[in-house]
C-alpha positions in Angstrom: -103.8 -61.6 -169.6 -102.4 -60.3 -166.5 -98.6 -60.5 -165.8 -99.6 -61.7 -162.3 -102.0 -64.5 -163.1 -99.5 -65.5 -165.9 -96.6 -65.6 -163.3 -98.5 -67.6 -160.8 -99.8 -70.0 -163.5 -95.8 -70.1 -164.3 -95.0 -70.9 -161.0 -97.0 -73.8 -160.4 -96.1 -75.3 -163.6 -92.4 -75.8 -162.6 -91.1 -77.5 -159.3 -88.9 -75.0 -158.2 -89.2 -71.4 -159.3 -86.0 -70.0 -162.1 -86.1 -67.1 -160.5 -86.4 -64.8 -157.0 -88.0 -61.2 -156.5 -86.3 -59.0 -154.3 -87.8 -55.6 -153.6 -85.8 -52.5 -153.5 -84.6 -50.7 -150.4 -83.5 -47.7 -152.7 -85.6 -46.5 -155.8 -83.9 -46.9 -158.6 -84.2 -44.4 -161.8 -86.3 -46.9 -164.3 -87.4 -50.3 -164.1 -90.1 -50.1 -160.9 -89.9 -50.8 -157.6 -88.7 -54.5 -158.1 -85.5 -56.4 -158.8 -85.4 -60.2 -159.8 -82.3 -62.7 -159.7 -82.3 -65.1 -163.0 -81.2 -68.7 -161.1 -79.6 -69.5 -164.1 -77.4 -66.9 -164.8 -77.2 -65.1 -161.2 -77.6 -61.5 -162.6 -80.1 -59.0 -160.8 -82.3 -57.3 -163.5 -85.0 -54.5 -162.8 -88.2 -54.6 -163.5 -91.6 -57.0 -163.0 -92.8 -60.3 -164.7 -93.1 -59.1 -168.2 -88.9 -58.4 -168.3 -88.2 -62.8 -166.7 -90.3 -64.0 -169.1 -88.5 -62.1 -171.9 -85.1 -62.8 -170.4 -85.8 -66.5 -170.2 -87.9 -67.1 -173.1 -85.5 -65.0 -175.0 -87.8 -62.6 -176.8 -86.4 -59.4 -178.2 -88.0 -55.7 -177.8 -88.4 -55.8 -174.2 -85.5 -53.8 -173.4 -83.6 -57.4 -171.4 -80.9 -59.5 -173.1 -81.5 -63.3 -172.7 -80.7 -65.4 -170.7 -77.2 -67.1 -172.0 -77.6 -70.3 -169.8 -80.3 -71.3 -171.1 -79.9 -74.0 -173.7 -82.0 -74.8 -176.9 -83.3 -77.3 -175.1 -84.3 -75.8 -172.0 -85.8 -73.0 -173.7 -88.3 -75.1 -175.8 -89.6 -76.4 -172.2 -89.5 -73.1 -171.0 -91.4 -72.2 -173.9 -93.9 -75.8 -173.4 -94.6 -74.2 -169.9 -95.7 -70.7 -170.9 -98.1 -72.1 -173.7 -99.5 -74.6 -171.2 -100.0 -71.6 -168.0 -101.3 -69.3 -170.7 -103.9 -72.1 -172.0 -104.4 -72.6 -168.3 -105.5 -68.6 -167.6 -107.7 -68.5 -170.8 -109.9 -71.5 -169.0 -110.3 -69.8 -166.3 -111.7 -66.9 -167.7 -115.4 -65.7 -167.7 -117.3 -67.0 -170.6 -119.4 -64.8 -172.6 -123.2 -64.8 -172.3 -125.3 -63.8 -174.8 -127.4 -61.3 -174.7 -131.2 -61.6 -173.5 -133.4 -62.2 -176.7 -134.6 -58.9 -178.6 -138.7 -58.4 -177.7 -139.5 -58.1 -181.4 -138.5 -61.7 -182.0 -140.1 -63.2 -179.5 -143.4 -61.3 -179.3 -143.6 -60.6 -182.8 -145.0 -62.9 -185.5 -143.6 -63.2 -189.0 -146.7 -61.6 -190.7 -146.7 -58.2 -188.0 -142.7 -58.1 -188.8 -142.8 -58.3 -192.2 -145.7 -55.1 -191.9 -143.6 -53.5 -189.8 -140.0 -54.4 -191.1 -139.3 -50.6 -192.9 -140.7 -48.9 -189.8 -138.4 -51.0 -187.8 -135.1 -50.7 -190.3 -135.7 -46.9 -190.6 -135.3 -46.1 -186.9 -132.7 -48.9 -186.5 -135.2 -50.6 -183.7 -133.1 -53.9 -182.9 -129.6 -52.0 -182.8 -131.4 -49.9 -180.4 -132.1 -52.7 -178.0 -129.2 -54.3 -178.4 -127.3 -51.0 -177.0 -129.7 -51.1 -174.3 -129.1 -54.1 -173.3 -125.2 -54.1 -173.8 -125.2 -50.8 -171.3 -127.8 -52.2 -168.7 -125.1 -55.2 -168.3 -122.7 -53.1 -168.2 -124.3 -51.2 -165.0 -125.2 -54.9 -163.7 -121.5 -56.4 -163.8 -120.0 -53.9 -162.5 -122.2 -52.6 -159.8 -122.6 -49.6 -160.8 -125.7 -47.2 -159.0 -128.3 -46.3 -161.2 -128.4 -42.6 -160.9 -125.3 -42.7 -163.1 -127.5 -43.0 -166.0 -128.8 -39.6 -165.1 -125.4 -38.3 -165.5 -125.4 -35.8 -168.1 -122.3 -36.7 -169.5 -123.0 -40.5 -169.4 -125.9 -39.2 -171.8 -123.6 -36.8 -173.9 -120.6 -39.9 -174.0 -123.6 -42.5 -175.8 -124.9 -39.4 -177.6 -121.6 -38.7 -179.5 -120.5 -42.1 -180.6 -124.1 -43.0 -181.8 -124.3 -39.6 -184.2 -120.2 -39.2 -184.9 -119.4 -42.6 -187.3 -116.0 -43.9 -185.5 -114.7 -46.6 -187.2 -112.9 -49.2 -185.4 -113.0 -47.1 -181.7 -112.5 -49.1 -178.7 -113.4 -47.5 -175.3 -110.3 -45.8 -173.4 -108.7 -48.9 -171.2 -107.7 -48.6 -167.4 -104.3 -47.0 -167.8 -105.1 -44.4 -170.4 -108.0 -43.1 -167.7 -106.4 -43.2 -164.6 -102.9 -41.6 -166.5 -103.5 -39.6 -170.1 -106.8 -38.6 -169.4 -106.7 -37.6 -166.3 -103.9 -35.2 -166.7 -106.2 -33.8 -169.9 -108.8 -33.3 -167.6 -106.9 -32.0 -164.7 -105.2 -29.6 -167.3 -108.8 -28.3 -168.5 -110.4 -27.8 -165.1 -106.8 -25.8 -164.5 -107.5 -23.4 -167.2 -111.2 -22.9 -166.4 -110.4 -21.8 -162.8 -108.1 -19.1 -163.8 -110.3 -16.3 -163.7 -111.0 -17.4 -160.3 -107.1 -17.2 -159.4 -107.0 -13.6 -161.0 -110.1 -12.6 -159.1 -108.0 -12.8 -155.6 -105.6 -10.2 -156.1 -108.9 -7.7 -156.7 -110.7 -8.1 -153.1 -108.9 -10.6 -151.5 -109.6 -14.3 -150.7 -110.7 -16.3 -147.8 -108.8 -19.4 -146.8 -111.5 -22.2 -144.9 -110.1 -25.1 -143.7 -112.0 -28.0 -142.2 -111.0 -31.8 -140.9 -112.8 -34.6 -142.6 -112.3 -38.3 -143.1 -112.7 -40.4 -146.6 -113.7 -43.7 -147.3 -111.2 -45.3 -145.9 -111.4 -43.5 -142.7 -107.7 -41.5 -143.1 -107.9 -38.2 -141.4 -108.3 -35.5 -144.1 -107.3 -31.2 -144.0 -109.1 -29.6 -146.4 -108.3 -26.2 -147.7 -110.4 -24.4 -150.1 -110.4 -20.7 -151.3 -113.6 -18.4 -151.3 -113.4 -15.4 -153.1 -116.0 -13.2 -155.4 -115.7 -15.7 -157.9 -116.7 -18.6 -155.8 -114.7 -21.4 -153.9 -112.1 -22.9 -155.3 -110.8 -26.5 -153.8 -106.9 -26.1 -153.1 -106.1 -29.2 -151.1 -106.4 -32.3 -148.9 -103.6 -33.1 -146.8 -103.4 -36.7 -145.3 -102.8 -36.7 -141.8 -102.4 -40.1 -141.0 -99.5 -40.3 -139.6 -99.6 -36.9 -137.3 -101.2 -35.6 -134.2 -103.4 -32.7 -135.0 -102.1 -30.6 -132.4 -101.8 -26.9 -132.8 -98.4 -26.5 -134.3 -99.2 -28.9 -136.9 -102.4 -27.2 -138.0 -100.8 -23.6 -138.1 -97.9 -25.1 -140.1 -100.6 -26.4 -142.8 -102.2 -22.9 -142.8 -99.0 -21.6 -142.9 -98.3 -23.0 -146.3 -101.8 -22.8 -147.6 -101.2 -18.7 -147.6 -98.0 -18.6 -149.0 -99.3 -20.9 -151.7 -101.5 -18.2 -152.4 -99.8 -15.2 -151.4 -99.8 -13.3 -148.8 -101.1 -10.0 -149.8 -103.9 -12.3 -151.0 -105.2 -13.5 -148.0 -107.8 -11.4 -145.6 -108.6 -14.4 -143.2 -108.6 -18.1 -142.1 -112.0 -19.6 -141.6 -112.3 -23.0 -139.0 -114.5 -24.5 -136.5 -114.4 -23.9 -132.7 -112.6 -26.8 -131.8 -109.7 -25.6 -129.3 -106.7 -26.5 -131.5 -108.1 -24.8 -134.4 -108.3 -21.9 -132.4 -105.3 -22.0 -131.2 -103.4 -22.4 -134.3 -105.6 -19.2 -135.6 -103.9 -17.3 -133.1 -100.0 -18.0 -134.2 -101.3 -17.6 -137.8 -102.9 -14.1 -136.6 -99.6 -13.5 -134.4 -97.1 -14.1 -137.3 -99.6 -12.7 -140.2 -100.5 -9.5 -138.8 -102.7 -8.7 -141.8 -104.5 -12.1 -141.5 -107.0 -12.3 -139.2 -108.9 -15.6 -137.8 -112.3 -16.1 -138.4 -114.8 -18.8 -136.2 -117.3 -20.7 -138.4 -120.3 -19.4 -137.8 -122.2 -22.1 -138.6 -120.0 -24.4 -135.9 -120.9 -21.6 -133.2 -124.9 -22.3 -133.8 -124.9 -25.6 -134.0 -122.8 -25.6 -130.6 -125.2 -23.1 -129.1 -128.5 -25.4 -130.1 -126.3 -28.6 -128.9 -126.2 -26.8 -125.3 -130.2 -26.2 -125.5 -131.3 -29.4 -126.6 -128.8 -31.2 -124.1 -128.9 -29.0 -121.0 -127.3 -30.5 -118.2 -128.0 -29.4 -114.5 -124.8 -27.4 -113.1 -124.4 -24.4 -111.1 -123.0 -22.5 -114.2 -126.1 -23.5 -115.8 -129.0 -23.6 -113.8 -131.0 -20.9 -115.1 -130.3 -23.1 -119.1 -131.3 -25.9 -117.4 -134.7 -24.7 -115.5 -135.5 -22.9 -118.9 -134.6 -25.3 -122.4 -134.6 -29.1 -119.8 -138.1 -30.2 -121.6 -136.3 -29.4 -125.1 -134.0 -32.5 -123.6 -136.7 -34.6 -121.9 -138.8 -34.7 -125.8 -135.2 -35.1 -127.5 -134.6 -38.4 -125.4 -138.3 -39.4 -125.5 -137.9 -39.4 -129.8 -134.4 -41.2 -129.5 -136.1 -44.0 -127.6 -139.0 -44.2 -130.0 -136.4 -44.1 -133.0 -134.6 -46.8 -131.6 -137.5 -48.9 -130.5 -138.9 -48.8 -134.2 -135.5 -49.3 -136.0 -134.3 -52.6 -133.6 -137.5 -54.6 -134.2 -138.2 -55.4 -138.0 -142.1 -56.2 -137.3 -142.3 -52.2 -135.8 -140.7 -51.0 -138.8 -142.7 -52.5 -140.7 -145.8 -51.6 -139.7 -144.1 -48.1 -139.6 -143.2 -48.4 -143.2 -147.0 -49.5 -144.2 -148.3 -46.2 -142.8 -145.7 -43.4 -143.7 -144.1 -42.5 -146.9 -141.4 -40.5 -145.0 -138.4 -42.6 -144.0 -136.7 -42.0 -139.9 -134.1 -39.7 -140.1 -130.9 -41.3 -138.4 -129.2 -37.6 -138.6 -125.1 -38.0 -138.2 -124.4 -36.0 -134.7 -121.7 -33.8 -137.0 -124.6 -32.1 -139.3 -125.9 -28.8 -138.2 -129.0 -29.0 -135.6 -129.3 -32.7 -135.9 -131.5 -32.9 -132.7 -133.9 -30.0 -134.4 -133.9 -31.5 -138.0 -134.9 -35.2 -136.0 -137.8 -33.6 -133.7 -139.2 -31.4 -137.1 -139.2 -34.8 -138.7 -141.2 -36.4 -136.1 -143.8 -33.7 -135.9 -143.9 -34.0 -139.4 -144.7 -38.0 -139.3 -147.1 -37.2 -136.6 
């Protein structure tokens, strides 16, 4: 039971609440981030739920004294309420559903299971179903995408603890994975990158950064190191809260390469985008020994973004008069694309006769406007 359910099942059980929460303005070594005020006694305590109903309820081992206002005979109310809100939370929880019926009970009659019964008990059939059905609800309650069950360590997990006899194992709960385990693992990958650390002082390492955005759409800086060995993540910093202007950028770059050492680093990789370059140069200006790199791949993709969108200028006439029907069939597949997608009846009859899906290529990826056109000639 969760301390939070429990409280607000608490507090709608009494008429006025016995206590206040008042949230720190200063952090506070121990305790959390939250301070409550007994109305009985009128002392401020840290800590969360778990420490008021110890201090009220009076129950020892949870690091509070109790409460000395309230009587013997408040506390057995006290004590009436908690059972009640707990009985209250244990209603309201999910009730189990069994399991789907085995096949072989259902579709097999007593005379072909009693033929078949050692078969059956050598090779453990039913406890074999039943695990398939306990982990095929487990993927159904929680959501979770099928593909996972192509995971190799998914497989090697299931493997282990059906040939290792642990008796008495539960499954790690929330706060030993996202804490303990975790760290374990963080530790391990740690270790098993080290010969990629060592590998930088030999021929140098490359530093590419790149900006990027994660689910929840926060403006990420990525840093990663490329060396012999292979690339090596370093870090993402959250830039939220700042412009991405040119001083800002160099001063992330700045610290990357001291992270890793000057005499280490032979170049910064980024895109073209004009305050990357211009952050390059006051990297290159204070780090004469570190140069600036373009991406490559950026530079392309910008050069085939000019052909397949040429525009009419005087700078660029002679582009235009030369790559303008690369344009004019670029627009003419966007139209088709968009006419197929925004009527279900086209896409349907679309989807009868092809196999191949329409690409809807993000206009970040390299040569979108190529990859779209090969893709039409292809459903052609």
């Amino acid at each position: 039971m969760s301390s939070e359910s429990v409280q607000n099942n608490f507090e709608e059980s009494v008429d006025k609440p016995l206590w206040k929460f008042v949230t720190k303005k200063d952090k506070i070594e121990g305790g959390g981030n939250l301070e409550f005020q007994c109305k009985f006694c009128k002392v401020l305590f840290s800590g969360s739920y778990t420490r008021v109903r110890a201090h009220l309820l009076k129950i020892s081992g949870k690091g509070i004294r109790f409460c000395v206002k309230v009587t013997s005979t408040k506390l057995e109310e006290l004590k009436k309420l908690d059972s009640e809100s707990t009985l209250l939370h244990e209603s309201k929880k999910a009730k189990s559903i069994p399991l789907p019926p085995l096949s072989n009970a259902s579709e097999i009659d007593s005379r072909k299971r009693r033929a078949t019964g050692p078969l059956e008990k050598a090779f453990n059939v039913n406890a074999r179903e039943t695990l398939d059905l306990h982990i095929a609800r487990m993927f159904f309650s929680s959501g979770l995408p099928f593909h996972l069950a192509k995971n190799p360590y998914f497989v090697k997990a299931f493997s282990y603890a059906a040939n290792n006899y642990i008796d008495g194992y539960i499954p790690p709960g929330y706060n030993k994975l996202r804490t303990t385990l975790l760290e374990k693992e963080k530790q391990h990958v740690e270790r098993m990158l080290e010969p990629t650390k060592n590998s930088r002082s030999g021929k140098g390492v490359s530093i590419v950064s790149d900006g990027w955005s994660d689910p929840q759409r926060r403006p990420l800086l990525n840093f990663m190191a490329v060396t012999e060995s292979g690339p090596m993540f370093l870090k993402a910093v959250d830039c939220s809260d700042e412009i991405k202007e040119k001083d800002y950028v160099a001063k992330q770059i700045r610290d990357v390469i001291r992270e890793v050492g000057l005499s280490n680093v032979v170049q910064i990789v980024t895109d073209n985008a004009p305050v990357c370059k211009a952050a390059g140069l006051l990297i290159e200006a204070e780090f004469p020994s570190v140069f600036w790199t373009p991406c490559v791949v950026h530079t392309l993709n910008l050069a085939l973004k000019d052909i397949c969108a040429a525009k009419n200028t005087k700078k660029n006439n002679f582009v235009y008069q030369e790559c303008s029907w690369i344009t004019q069939i670029a627009d003419d597949v966007s139209f088709i694309k968009i006419f197929i997608v925004n009527h279900h009846m086209r896409l349907s009859i679309f989807n009868k006769f092809n196999t191949l899906k329409l690409l809807n290529v993000a206009p970040t990826r390299f040569a979108s406007t190529i990859v779209m056109l090969k893709r039409f000639r292809l459903l052609k």
